[in-house]
N, CA, C and O atoms as a printed pandas DataFrame, in Angstrom:
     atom_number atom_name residue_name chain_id  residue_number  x_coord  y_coord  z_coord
0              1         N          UNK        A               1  -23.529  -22.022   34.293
1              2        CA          UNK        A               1  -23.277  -21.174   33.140
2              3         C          UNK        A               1  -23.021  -22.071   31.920
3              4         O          UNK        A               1  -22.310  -23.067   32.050
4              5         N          UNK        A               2  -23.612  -21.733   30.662
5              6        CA          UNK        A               2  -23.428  -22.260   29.861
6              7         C          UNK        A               2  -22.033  -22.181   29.210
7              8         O          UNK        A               2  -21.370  -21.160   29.396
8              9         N          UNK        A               3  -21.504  -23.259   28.404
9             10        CA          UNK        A               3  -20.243  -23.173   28.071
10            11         C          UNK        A               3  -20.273  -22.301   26.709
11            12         O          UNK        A               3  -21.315  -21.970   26.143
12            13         N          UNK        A               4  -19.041  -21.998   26.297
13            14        CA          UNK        A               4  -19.234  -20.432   25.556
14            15         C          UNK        A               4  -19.473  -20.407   24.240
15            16         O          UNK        A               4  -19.820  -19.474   23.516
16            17         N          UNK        A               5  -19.230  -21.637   23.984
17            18        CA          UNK        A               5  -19.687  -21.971   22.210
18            19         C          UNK        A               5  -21.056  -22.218   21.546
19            20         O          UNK        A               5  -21.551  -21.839   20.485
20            21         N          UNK        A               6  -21.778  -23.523   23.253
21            22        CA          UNK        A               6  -22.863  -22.945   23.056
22            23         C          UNK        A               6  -24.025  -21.550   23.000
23            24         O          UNK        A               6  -25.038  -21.446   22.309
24            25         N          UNK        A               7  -23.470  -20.623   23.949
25            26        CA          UNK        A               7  -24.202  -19.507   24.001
26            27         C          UNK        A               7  -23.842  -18.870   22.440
27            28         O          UNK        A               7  -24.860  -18.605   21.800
28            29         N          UNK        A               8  -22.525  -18.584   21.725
29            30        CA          UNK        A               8  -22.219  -18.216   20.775
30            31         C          UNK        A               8  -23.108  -18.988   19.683
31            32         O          UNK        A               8  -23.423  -18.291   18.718
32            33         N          UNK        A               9  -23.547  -20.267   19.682
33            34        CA          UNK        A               9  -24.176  -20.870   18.539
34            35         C          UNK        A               9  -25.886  -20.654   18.396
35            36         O          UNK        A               9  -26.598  -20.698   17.393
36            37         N          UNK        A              10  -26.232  -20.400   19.863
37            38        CA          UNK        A              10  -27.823  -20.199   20.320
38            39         C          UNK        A              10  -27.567  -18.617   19.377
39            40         O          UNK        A              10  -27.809  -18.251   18.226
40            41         N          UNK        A              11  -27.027  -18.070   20.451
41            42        CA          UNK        A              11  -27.029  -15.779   20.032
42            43         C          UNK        A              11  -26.853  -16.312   18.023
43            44         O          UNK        A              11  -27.768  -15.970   17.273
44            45         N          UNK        A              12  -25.930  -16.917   17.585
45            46        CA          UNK        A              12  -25.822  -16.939   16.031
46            47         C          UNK        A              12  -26.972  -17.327   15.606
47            48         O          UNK        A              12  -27.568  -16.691   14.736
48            49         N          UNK        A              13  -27.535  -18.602   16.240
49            50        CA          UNK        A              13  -28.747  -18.952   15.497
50            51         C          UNK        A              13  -29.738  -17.960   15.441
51            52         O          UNK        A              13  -30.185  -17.626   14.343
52            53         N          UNK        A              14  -30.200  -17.369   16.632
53            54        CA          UNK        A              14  -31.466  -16.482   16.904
54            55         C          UNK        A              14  -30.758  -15.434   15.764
55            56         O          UNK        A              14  -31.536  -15.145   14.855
56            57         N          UNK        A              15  -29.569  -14.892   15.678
57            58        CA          UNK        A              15  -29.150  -13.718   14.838
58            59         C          UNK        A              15  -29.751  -14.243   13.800
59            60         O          UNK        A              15  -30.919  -14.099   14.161
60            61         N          UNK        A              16  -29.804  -14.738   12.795
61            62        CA          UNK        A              16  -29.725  -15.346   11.674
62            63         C          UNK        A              16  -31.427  -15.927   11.280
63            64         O          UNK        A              16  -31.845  -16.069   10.131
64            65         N          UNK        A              17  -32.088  -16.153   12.333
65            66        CA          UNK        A              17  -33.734  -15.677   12.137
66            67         C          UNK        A              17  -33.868  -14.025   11.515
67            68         O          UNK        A              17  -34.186  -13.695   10.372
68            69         N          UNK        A              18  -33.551  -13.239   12.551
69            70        CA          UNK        A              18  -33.720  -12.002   12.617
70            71         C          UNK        A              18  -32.995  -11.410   11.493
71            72         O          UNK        A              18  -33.110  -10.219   11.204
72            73         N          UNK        A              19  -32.237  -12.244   10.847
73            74        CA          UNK        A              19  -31.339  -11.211    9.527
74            75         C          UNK        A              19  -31.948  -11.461    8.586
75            76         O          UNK        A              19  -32.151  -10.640    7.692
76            77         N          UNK        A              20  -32.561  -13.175    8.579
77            78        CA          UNK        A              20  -33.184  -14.033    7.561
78            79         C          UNK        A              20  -34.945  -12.989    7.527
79            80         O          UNK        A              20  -35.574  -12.994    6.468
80            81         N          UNK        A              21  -35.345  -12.434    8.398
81            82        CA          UNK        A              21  -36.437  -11.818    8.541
82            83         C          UNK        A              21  -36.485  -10.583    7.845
83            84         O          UNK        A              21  -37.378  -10.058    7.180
84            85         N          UNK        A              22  -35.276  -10.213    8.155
85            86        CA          UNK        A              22  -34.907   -8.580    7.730
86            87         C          UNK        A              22  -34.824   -8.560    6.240
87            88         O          UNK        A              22  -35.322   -7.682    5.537
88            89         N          UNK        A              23  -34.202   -9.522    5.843
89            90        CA          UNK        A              23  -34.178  -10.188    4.490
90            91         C          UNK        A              23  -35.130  -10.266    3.273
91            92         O          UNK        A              23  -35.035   -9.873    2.110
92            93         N          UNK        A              24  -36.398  -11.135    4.208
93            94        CA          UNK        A              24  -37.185  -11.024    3.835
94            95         C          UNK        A              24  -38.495   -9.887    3.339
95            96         O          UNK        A              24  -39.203   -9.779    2.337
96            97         N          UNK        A              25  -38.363   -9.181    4.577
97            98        CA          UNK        A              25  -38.953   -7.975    4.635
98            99         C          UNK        A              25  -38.631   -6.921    4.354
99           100         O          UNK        A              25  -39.086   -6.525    3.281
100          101         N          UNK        A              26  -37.820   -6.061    5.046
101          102        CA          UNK        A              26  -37.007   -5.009    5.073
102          103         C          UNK        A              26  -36.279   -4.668    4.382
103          104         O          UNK        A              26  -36.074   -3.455    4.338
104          105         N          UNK        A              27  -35.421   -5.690    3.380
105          106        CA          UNK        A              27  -34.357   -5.525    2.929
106          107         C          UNK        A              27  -34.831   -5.465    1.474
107          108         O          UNK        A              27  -33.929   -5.371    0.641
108          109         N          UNK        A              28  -36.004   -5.501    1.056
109          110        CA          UNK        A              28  -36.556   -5.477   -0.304
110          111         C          UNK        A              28  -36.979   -4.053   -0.454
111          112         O          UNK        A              28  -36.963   -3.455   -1.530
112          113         N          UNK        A              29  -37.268   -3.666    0.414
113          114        CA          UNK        A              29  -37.659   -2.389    0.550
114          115         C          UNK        A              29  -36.139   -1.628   -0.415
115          116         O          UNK        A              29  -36.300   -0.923   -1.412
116          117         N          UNK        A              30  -35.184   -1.872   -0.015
117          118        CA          UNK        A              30  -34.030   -1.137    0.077
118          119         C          UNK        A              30  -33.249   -1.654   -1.311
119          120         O          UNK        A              30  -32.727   -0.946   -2.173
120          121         N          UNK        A              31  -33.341   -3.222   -1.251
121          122        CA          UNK        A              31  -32.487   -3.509   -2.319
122          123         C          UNK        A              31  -33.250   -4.439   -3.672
123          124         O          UNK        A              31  -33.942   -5.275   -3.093
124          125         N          UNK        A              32  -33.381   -4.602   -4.927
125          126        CA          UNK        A              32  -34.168   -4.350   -5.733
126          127         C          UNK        A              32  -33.350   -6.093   -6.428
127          128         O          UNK        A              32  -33.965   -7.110   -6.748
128          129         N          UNK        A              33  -32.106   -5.893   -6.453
129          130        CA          UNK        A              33  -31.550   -6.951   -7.189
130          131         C          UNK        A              33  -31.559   -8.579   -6.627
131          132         O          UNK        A              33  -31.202   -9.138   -5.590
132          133         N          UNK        A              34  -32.135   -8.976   -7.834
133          134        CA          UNK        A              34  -32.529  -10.390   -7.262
134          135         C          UNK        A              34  -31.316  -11.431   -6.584
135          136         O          UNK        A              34  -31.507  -12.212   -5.653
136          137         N          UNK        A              35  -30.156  -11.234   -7.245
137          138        CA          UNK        A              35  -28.876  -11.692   -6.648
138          139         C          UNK        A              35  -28.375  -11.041   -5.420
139          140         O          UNK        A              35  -27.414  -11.375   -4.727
140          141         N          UNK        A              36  -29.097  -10.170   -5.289
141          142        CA          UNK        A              36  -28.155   -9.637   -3.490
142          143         C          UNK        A              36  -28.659   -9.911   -2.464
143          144         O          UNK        A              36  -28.167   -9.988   -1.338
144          145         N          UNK        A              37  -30.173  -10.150   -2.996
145          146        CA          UNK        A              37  -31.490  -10.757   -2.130
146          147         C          UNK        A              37  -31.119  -12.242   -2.216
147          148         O          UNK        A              37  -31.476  -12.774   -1.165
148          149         N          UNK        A              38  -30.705  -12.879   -2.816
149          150        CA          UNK        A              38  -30.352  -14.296   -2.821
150          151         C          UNK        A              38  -28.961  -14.539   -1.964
151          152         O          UNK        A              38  -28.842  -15.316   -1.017
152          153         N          UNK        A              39  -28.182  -13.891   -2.389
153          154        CA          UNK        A              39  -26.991  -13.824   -0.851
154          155         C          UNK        A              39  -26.749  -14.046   -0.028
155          156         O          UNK        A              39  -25.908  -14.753    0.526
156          157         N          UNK        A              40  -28.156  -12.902    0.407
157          158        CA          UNK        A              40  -28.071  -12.442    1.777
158          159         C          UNK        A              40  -29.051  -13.865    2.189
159          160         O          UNK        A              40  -28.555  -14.483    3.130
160          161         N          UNK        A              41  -30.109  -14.364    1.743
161          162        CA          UNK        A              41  -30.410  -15.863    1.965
162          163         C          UNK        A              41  -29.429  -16.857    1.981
163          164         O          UNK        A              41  -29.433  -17.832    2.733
164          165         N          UNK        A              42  -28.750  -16.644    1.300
165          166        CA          UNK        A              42  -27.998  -17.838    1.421
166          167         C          UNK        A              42  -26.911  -17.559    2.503
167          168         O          UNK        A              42  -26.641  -18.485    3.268
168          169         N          UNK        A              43  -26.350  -16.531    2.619
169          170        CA          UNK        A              43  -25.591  -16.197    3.699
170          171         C          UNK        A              43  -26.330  -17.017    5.388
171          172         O          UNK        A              43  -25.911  -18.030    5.948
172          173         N          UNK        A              44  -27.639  -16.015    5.857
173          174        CA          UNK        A              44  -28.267  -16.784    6.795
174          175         C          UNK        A              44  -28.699  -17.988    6.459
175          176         O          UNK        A              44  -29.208  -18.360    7.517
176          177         N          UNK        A              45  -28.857  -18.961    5.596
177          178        CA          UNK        A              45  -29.004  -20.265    5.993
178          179         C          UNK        A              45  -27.494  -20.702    6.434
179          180         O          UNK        A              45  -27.482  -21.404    7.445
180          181         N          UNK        A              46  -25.975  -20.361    5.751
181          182        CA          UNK        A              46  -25.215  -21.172    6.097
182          183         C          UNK        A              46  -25.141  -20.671    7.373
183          184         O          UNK        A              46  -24.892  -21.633    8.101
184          185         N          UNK        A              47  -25.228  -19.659    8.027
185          186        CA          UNK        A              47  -25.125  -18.790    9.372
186          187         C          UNK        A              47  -26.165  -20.141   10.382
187          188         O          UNK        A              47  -25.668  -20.791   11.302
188          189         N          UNK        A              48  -27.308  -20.256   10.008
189          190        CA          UNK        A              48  -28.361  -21.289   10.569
190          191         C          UNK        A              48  -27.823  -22.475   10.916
191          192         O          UNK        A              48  -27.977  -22.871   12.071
192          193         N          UNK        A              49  -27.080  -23.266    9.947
193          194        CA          UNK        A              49  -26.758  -24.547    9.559
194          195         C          UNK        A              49  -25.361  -24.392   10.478
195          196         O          UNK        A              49  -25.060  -25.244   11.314
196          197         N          UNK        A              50  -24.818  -23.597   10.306
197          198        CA          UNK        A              50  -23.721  -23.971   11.142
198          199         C          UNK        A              50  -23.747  -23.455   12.592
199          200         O          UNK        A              50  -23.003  -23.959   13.433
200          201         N          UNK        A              51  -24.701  -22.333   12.931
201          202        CA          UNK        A              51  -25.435  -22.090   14.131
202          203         C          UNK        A              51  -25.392  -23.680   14.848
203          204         O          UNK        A              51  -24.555  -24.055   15.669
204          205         N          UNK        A              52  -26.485  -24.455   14.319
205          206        CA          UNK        A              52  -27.218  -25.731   14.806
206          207         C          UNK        A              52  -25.700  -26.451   14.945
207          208         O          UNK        A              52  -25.560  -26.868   16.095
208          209         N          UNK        A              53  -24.542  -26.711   14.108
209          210        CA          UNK        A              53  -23.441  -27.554   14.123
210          211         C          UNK        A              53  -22.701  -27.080   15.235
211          212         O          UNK        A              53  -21.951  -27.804   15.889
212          213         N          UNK        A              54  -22.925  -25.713   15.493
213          214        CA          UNK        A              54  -21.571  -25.420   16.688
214          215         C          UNK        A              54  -22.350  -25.979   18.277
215          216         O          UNK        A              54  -21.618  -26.542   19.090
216          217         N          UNK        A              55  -23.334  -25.841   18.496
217          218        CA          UNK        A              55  -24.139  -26.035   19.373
218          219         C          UNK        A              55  -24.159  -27.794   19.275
219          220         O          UNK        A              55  -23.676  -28.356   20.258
220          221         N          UNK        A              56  -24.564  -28.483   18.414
221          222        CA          UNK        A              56  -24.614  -29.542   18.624
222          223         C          UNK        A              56  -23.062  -30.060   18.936
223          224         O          UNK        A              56  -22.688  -30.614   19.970
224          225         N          UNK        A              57  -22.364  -29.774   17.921
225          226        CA          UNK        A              57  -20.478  -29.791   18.719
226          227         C          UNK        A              57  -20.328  -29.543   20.072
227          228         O          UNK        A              57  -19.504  -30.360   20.481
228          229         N          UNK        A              58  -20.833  -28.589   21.283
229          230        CA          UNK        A              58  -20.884  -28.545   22.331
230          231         C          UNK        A              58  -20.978  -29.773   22.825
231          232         O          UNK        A              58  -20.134  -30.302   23.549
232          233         N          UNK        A              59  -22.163  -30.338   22.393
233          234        CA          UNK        A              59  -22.684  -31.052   22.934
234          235         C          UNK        A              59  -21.749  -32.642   22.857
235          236         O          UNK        A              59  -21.173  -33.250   23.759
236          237         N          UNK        A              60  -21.861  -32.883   21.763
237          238        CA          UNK        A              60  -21.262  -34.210   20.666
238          239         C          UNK        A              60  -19.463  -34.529   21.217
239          240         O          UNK        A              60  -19.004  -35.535   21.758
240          241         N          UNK        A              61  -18.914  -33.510   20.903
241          242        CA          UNK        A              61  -17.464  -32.825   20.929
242          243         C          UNK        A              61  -16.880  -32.093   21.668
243          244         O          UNK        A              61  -15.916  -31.493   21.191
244          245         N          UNK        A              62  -17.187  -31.897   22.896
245          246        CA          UNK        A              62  -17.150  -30.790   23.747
246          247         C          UNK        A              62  -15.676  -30.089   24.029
247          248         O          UNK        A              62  -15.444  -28.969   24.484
248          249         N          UNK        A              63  -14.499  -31.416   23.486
249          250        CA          UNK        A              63  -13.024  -31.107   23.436
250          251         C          UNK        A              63  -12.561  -30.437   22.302
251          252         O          UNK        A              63  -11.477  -29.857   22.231
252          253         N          UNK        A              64  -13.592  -30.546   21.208
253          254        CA          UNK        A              64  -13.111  -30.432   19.748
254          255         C          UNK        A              64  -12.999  -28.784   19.786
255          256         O          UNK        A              64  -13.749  -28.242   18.975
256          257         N          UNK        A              65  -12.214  -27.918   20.568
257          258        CA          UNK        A              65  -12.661  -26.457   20.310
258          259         C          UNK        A              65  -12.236  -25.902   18.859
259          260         O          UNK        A              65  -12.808  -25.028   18.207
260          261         N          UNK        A              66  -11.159  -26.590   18.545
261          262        CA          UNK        A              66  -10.693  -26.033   17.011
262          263         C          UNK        A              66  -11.867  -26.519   16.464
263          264         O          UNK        A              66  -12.128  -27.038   17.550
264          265         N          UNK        A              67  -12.759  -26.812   15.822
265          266        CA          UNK        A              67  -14.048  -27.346   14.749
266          267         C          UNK        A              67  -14.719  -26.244   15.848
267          268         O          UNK        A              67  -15.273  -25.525   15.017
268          269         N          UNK        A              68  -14.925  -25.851   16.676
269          270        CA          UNK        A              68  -15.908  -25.219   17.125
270          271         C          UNK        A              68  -15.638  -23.831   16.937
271          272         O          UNK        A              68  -16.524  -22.985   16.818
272          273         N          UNK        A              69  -13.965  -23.512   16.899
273          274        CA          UNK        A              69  -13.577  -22.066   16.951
274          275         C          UNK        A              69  -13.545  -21.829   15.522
275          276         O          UNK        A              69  -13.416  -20.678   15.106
276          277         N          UNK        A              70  -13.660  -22.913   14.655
277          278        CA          UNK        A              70  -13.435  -22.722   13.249
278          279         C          UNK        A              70  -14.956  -22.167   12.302
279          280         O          UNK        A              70  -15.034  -21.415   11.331
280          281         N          UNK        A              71  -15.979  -22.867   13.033
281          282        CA          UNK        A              71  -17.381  -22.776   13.117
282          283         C          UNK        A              71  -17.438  -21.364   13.400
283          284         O          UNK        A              71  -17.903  -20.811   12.403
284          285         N          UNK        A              72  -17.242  -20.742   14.076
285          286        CA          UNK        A              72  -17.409  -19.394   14.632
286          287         C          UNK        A              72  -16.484  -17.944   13.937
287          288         O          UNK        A              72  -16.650  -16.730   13.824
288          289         N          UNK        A              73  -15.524  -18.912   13.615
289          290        CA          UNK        A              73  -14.570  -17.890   12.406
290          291         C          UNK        A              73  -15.518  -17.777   11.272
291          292         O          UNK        A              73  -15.767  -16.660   10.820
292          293         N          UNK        A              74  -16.127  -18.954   10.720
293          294        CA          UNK        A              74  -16.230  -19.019    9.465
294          295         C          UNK        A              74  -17.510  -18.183    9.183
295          296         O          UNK        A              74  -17.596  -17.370    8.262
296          297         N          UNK        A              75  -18.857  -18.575   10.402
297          298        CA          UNK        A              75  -19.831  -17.667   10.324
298          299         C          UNK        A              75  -19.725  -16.523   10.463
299          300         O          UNK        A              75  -20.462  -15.944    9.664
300          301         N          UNK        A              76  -19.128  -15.798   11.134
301          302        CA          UNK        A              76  -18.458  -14.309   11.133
302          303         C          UNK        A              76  -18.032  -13.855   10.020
303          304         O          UNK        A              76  -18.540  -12.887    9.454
304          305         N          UNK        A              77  -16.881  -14.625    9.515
305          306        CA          UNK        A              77  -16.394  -14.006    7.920
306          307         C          UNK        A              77  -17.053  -14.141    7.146
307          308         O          UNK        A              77  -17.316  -13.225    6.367
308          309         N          UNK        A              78  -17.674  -15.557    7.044
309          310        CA          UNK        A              78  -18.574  -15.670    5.401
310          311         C          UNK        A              78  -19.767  -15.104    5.447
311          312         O          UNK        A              78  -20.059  -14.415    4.469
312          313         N          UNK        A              79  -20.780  -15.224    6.562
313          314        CA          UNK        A              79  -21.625  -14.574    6.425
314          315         C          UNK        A              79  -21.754  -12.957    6.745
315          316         O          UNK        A              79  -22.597  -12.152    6.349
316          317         N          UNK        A              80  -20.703  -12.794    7.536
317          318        CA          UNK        A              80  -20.614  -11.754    8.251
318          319         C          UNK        A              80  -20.362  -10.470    6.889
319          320         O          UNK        A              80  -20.997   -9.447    6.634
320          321         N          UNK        A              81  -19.346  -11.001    6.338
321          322        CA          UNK        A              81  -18.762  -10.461    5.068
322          323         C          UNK        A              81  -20.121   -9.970    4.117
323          324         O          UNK        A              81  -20.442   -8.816    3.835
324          325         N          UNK        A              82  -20.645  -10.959    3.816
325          326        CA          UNK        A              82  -21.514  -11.259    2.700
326          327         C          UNK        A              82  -22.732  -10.304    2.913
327          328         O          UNK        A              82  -23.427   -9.810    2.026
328          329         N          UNK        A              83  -22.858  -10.136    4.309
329          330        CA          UNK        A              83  -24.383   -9.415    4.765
330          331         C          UNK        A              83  -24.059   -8.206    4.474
331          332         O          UNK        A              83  -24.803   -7.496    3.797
332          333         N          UNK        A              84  -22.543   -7.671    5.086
333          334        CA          UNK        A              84  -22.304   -6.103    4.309
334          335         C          UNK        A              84  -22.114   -5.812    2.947
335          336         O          UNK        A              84  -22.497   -4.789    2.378
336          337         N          UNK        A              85  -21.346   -7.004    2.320
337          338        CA          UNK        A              85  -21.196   -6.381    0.769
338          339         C          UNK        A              85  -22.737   -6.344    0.190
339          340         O          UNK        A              85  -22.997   -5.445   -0.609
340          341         N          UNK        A              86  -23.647   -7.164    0.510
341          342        CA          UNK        A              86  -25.160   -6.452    0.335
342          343         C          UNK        A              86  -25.755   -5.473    0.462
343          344         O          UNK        A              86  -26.600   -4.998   -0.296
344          345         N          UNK        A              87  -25.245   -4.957    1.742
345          346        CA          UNK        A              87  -25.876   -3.407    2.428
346          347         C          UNK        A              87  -25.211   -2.519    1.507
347          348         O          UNK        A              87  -26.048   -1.940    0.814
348          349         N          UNK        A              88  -23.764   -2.118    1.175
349          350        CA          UNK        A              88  -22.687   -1.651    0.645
350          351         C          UNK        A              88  -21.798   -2.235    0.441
351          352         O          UNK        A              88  -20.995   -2.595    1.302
352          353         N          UNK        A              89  -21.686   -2.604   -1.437
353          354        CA          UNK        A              89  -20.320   -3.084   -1.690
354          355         C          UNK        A              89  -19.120   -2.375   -2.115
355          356         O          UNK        A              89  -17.950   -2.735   -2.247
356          357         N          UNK        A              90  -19.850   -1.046   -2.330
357          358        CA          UNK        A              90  -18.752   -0.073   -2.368
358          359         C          UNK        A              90  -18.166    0.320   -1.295
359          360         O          UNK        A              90  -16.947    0.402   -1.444
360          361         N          UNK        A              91  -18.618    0.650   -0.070
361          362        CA          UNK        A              91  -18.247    0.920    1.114
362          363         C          UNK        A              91  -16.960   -0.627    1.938
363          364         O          UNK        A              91  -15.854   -0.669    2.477
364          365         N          UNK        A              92  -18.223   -1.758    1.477
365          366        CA          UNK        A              92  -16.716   -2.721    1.894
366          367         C          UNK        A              92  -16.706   -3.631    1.209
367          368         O          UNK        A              92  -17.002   -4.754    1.618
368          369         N          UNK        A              93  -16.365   -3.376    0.004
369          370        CA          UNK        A              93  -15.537   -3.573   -0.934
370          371         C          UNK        A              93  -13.961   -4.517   -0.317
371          372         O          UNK        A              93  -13.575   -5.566   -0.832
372          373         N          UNK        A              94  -13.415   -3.967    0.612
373          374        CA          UNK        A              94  -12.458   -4.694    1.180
374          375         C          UNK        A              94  -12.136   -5.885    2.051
375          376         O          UNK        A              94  -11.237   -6.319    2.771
376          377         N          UNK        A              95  -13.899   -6.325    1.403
377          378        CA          UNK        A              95  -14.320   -7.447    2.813
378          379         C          UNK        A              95  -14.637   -8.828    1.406
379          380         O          UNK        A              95  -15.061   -9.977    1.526
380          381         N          UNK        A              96  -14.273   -8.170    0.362
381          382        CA          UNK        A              96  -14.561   -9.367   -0.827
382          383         C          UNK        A              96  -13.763  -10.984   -0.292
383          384         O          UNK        A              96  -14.256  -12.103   -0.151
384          385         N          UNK        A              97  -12.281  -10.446   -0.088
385          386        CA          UNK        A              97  -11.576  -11.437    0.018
386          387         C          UNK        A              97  -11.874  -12.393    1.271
387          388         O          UNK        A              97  -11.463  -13.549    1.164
388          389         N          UNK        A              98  -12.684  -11.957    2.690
389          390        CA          UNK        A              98  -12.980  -12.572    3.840
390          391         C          UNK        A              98  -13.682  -13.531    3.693
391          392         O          UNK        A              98  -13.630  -14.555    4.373
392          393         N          UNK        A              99  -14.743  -13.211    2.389
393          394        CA          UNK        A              99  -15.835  -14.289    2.504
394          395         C          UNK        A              99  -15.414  -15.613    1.967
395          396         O          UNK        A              99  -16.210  -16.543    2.093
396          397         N          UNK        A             100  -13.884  -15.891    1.189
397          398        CA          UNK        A             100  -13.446  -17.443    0.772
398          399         C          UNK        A             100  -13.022  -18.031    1.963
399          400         O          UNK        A             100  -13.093  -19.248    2.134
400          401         N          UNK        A             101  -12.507  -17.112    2.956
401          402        CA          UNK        A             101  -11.556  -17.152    4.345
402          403         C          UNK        A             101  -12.922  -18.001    5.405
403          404         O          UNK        A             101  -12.829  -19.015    6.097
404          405         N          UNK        A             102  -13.827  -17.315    5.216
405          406        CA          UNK        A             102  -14.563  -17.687    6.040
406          407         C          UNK        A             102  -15.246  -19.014    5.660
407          408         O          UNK        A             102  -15.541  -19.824    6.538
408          409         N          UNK        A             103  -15.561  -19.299    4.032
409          410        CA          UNK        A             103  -15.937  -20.643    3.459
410          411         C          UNK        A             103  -14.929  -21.465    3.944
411          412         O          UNK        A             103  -15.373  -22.469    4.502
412          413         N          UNK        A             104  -13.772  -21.377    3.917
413          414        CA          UNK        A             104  -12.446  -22.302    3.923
414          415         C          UNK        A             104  -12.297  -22.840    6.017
415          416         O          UNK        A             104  -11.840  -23.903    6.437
416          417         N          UNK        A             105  -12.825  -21.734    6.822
417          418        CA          UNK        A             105  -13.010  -21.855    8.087
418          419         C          UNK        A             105  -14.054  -22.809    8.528
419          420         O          UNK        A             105  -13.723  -23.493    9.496
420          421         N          UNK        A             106  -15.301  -23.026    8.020
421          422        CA          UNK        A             106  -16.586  -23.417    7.640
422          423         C          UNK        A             106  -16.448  -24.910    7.500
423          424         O          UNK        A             106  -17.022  -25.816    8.105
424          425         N          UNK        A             107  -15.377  -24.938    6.376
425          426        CA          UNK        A             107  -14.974  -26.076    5.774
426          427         C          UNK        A             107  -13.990  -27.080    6.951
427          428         O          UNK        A             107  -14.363  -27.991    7.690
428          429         N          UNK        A             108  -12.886  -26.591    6.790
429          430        CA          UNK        A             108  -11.965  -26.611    8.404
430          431         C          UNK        A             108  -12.842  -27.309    9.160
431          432         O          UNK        A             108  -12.834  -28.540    9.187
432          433         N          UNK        A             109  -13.790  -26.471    9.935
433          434        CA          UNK        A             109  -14.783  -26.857   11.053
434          435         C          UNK        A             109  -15.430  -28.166   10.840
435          436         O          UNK        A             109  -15.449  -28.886   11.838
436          437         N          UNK        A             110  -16.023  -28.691    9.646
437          438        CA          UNK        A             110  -16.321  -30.054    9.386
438          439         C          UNK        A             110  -15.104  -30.957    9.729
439          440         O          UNK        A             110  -14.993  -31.607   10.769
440          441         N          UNK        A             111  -14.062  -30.900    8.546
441          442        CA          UNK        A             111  -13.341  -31.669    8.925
442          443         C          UNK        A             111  -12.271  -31.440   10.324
443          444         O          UNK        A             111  -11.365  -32.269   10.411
444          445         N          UNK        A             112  -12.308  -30.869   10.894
445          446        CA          UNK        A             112  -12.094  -31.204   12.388
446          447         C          UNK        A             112  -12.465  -31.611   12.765
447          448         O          UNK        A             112  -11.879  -32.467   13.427
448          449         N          UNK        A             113  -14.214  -31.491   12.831
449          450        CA          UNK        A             113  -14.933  -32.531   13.469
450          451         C          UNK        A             113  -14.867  -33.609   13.259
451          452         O          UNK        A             113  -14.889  -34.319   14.263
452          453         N          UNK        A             114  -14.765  -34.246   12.042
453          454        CA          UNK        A             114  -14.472  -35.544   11.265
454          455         C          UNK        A             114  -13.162  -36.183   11.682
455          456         O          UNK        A             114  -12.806  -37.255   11.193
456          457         N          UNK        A             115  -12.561  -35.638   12.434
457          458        CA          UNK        A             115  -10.640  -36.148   12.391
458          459         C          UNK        A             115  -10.956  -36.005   13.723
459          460         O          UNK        A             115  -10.835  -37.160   14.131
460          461         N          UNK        A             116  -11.310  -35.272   14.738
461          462        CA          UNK        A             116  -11.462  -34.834   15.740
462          463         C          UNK        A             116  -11.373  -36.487   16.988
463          464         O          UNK        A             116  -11.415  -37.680   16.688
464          465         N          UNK        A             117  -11.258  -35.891   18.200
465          466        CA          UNK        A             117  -11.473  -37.015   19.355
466          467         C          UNK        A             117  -13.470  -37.735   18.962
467          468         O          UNK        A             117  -14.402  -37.154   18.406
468          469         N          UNK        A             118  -13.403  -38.932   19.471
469          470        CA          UNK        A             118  -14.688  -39.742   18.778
470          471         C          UNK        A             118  -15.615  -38.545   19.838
471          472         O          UNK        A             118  -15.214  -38.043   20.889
472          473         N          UNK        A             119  -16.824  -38.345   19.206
473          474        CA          UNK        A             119  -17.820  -37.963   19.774
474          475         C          UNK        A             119  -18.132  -38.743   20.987
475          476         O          UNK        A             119  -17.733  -39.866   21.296
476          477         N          UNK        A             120  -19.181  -37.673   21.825
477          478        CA          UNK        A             120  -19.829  -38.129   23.580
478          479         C          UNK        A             120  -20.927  -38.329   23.109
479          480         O          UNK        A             120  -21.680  -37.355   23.124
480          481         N          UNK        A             121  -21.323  -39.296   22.666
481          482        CA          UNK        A             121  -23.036  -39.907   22.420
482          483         C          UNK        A             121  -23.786  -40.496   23.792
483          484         O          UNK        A             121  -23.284  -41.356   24.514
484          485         N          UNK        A             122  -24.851  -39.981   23.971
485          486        CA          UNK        A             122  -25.337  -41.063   25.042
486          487         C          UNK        A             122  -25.552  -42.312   24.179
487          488         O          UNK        A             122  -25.535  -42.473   22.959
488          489         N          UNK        A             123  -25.761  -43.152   25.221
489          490        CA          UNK        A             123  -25.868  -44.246   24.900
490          491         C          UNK        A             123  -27.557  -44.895   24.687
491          492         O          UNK        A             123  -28.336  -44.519   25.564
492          493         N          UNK        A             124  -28.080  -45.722   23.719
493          494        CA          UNK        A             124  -29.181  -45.692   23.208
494          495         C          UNK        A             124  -29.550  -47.335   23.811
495          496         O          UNK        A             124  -28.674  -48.192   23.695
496          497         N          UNK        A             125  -30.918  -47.696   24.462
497          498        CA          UNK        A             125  -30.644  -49.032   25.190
498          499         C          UNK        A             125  -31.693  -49.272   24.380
499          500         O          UNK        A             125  -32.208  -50.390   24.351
């Protein structure tokens, strides 16, 4: 069985095709403004980018769970946040404040990794 951060970083990454798709396609249909359409891009790339970081942390860091649990906070809130105040910002409107929470988690997650126990590299002959 795979360990649980990786499965969480694979399921985020593949999510984050499929939102980045929806985005592209679907979501123009619906939403007209060039800034909400830019968002929601930028939302799934950081969703992508840190997808690929929690997964490679598995791998790299496998002790480091705070940088990994922080990784997983942060994509949830920041992007998570960001994808609804697109759909409806009137509706959640109350999710404004999550998305600094979740940058600041994001952030966290680097430098944990950075302070963190030394990385498991194989070794290169």
């Amino acid at each position: 069985m795979a360990p649980p951060f990786w499965t969480i970083g694979c399921l985020y990454g593949a999510a984050s095709v499929a939102i980045g798709a929806f985005g592209a396609h679907g979501l123009k249909k619906r939403i007209a403004d060039p800034q909400k359409l830019a968002n929601w891009s930028m939302a799934g790339q950081y969703q992508l980018i840190h997808s690929v970081a929690l997964t490679v942390a598995t791998i790299a860091a496998p002790t480091n769970t705070l940088a990994m649990s922080l990784f997983t906070a942060g994509m949830t809130m920041f992007s998570g946040s960001i994808y609804l105040l697109v759909l409806d910002a009137q509706r959640f409107k109350f999710l404004g404040p999550v998305t600094p929470l979740g940058g600041l988690c994001l952030i966290g997650g680097w430098v944990a990794l950075a302070f963190g126990r030394r990385p498991v590299l194989p070794k290169v002959r």
